[in-house]
N, C-alpha and C positions, 0 to 999 in steps of 0.2 A: 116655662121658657121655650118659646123656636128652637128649632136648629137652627144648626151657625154648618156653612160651608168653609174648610178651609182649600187655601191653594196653600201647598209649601213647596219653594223653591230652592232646588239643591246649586252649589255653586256649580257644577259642571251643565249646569242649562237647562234639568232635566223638571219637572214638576209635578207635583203628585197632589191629590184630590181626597180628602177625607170629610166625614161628614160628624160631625159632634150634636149627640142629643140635647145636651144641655151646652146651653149659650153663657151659662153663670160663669164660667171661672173663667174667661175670657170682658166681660164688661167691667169696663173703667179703665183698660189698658187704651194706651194713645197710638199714634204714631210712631217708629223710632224705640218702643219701648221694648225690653226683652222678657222674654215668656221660657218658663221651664219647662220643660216637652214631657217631662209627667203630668203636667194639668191636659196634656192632649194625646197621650197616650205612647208618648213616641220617649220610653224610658235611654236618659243620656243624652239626651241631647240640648240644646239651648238655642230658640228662635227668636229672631228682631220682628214685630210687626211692619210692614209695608204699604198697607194699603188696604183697602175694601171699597163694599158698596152697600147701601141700606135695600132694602127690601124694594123700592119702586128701582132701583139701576142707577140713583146716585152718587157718584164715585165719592171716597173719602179723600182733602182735599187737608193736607198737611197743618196749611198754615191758618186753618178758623180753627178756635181753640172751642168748641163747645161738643155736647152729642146729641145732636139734632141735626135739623134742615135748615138752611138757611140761603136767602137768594143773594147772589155780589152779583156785583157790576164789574167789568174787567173786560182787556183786551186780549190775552192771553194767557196762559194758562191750563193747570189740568183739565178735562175736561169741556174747553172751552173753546170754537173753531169757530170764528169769524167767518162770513163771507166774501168780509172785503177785508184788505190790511189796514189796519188801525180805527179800526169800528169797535168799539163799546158793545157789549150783548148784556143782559138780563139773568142768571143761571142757577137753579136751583144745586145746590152743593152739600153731602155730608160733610157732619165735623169730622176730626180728629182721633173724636172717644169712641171705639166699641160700646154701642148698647143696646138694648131689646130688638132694636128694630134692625139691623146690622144683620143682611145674610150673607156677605161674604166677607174672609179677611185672607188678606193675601201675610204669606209670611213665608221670613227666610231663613234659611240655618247658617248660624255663625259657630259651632261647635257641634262635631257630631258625636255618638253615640258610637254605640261597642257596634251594633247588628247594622248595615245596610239599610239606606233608605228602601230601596227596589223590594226588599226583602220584606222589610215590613208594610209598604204599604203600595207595592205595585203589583199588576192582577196577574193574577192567577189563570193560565189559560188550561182549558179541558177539553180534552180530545174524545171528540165522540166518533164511535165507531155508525160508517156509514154516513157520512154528512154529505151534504151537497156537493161540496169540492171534489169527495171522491168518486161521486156519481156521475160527473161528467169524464168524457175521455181529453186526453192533449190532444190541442189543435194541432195537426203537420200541415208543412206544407205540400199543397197539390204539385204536384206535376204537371207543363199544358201534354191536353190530349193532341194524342197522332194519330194523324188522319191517312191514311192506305190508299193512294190513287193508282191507278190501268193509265200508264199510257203505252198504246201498241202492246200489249201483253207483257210490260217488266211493270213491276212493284216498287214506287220508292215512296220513302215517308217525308212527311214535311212536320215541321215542329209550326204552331200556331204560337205568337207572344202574346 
């Protein structure tokens, strides 16, 4: 089996990216359908499916009931941008079903878990000693230079802008 990409979206807007070796325990689910977050790693919680794309950038496309590709015809819709208003187009569209070929599926959480989303599946940042950022110095700002003019033997400065 592929991997399968997930996107999961948390209610407060936030969204996080995991990657599943195996694509099995996600195929046959639809649209709308709810997924126990132990088949994905994420113990406690309870996800809706939302959405995806098949391996060519297909979006999945609610209301074709099948798990394949299939072309409609339509004026609007997912996926689907006219160039003029009320023009007809051609559109290749995934179904509905997660299957083989499916590499992404978008999914939302309706029930969380005991542990944080962030916690479990947002990065991890590592501070390395001596990086780039510290190799550079802060920028200040310059000062304009002053210029020291003679006239008749007194000194006075002038600020250049």
């Amino acid at each position: 089996m592929p991997e399968l990409k997930l996107v999961i979206n948390n209610k407060d807007g936030k969204s996080y990216s995991k990657t599943l070796p195996d694509s099995s325990t996600l195929i046959g689910k639809k649209i709308g359908d709810s997924v126990n977050g132990d088949l994905v790693g994420l113990t406690g919680y309870e996800l809706k499916v939302s959405g995806g794309s098949d391996n060519s950038g297909s979006p999945m496309k609610p209301g074709l009931d099948l798990s394949g590709k299939k072309k409609i015809f339509a004026k609007a819709g997912l996926g689907i941008n006219p160039k003029n208003k009320g023009n007809y187009i051609r559109k290749t569209l995934a179904g509905n079903t997660v299957h083989e070929k499916t590499a992404q599926v978008n999914l939302i959480v309706t029930q969380k878990g005991k542990k944080a989303l962030n916690d479990l599946l947002g990065k991890k940042e590592e501070t390395k000693e001596g990086s780039k950022a510290e190799e550079k110095p802060a920028k200040t700002k310059e000062e304009p230079k002053k210029e020291v003019k003679e006239n008749k033997g007194e000194q006075t400065e002038n600020k250049n802008d």
